[in-house]
C-alpha positions as CSV (number, residue, x, y, z in Angstrom):
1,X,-6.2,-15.2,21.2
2,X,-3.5,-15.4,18.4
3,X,-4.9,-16.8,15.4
4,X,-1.4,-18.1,14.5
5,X,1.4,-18.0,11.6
6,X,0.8,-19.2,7.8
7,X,2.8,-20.3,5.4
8,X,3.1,-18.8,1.7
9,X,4.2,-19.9,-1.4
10,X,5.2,-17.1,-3.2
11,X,7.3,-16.7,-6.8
12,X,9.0,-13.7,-5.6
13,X,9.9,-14.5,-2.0
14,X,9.6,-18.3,-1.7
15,X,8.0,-19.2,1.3
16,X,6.9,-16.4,3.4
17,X,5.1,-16.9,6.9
18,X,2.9,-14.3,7.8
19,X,1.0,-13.6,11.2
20,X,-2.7,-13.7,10.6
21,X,-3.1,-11.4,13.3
22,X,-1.9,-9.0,10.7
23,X,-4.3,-9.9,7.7
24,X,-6.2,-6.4,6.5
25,X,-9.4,-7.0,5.1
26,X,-10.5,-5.1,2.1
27,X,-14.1,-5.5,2.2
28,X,-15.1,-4.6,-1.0
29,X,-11.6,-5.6,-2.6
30,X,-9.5,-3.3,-4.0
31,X,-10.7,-2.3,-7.5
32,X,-9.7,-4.7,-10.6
33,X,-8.9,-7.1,-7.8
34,X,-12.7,-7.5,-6.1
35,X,-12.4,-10.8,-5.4
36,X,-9.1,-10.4,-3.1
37,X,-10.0,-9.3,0.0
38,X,-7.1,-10.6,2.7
39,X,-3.9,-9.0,2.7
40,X,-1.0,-8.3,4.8
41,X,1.3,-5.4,4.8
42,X,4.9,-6.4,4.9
43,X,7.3,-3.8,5.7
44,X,11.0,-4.0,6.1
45,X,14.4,-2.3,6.6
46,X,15.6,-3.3,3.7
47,X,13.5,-1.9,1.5
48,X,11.9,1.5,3.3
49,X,10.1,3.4,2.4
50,X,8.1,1.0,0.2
51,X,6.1,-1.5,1.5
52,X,4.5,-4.7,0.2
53,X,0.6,-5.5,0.4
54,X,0.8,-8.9,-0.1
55,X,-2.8,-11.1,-0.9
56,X,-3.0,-14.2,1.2
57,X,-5.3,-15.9,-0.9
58,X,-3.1,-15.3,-4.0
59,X,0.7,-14.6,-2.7
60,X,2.0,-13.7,-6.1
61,X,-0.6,-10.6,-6.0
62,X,1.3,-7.7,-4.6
63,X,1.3,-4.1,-5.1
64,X,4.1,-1.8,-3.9
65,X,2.9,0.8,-1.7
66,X,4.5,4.2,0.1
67,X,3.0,6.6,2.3
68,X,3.1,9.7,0.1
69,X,3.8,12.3,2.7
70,X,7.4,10.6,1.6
71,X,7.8,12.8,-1.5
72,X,5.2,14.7,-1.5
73,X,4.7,16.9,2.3
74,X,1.4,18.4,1.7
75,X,-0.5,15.0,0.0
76,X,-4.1,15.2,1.6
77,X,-6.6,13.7,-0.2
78,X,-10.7,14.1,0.9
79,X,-11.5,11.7,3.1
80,X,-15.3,11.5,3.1
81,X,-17.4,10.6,6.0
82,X,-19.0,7.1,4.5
83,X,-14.9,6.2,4.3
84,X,-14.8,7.2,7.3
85,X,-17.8,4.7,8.4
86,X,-16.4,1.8,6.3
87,X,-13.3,1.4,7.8
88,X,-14.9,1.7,11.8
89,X,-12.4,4.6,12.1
90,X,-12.7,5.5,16.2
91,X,-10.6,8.8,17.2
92,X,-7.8,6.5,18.6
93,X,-7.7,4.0,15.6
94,X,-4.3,5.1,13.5
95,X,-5.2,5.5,9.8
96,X,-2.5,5.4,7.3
97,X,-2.7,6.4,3.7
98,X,-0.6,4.8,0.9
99,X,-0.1,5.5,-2.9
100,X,0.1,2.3,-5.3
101,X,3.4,2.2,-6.9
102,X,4.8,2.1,-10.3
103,X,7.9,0.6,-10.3
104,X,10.0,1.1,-13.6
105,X,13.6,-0.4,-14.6
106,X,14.7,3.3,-14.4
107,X,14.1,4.5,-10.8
108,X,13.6,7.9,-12.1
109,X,10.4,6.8,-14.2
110,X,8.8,5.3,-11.0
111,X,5.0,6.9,-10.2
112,X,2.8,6.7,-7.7
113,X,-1.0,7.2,-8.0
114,X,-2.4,9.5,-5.9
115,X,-5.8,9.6,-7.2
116,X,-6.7,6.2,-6.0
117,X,-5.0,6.0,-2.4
118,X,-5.1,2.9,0.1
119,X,-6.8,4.0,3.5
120,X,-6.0,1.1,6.0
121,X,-7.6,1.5,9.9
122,X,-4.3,0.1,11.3
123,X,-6.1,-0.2,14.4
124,X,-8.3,-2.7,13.0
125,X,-6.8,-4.1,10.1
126,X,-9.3,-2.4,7.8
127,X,-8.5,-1.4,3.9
128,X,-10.1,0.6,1.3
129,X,-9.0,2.1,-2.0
130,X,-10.8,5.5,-2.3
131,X,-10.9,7.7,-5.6
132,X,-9.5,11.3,-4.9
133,X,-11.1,13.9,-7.5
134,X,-8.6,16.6,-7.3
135,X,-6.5,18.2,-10.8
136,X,-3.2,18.8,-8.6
137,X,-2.9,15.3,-8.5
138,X,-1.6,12.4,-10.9
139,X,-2.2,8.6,-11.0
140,X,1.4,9.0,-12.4
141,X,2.8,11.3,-10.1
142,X,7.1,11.4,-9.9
143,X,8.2,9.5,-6.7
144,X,11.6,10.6,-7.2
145,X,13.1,14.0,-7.4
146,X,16.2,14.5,-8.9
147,X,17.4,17.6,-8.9
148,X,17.3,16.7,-5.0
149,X,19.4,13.3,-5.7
150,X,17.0,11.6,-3.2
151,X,17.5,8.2,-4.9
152,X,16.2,5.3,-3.0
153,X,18.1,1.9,-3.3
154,X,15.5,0.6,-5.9
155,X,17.5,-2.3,-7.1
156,X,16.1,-4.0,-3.4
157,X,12.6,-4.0,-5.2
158,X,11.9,-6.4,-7.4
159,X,10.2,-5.1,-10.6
160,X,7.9,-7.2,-12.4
């Protein structure tokens, strides 16, 4: 049973309708934003390979995410058993990690943090923000590398 469309009134977007059947619930929240726990993850062509997770309680909370394994091949942060637990991850369930993005005015500036990484059971619409302990990584790590002139169209994101 569908549990239907709603309606959002964002500042960025304007209206936005969303499926419900896509909320994600972060249980415990995500950290500095506790109290926020229903989001949907809003993907497009236009602006790949970002993508937005959008809070359906408050619309005009919205972090920029990217799946890490974007810029950076071997990105494989501990995944502990209790995470494991927490998001009712089954062997079939498809889990996909995102980094929270930076975005700056200057593309080249933009980071991503890859010490605190989004796990979200896609399967069953489950989030959580772990907290990766490992030195090779940066919560300001370079999302764009230069010297290969991989520049994304960044002027389709709308820094705030």
């Amino acid at each position: 049973m569908s549990l239907g469309k709603k309606v959002l009134n964002t500042k960025r977007w304007g209206k936005l309708e969303i499926d419900l059947d896509e909320e994600i619930s972060f249980e415990r929240g995500i950290p500095g934003f506790e109290e926020n726990k229903r989001f949907v993850l809003l993907d497009s062509d236009d602006i790949k390979p970002f993508y937005w997770l959008v809070n359906i309680e408050d619309p005009d909370l919205a972090f920029v995410l990217v799946d890490p394994q974007n810029f950076l091949s071997d990105y494989q942060p501990k995944i502990y058993e209790s995470d494991m637990v927490e998001l009712k991850l089954d062997p079939n369930d498809t889990l996909m990690i995102f980094a929270m993005i930076t975005l700056s005015s200057d593309p080249v500036k933009s980071t991503a943090n890859l010490l605190g990484p989004l796990l979200i059971n896609i399967t069953k619409k489950l989030g959580k923000q772990i907290v990766v302990v490992d030195e090779q990584y940066s919560t300001k790590y370079p999302i764009l590398n230069v010297s290969a002139q991989k520049v994304v169209e960044h002027e389709q994101l709308e820094v705030c």
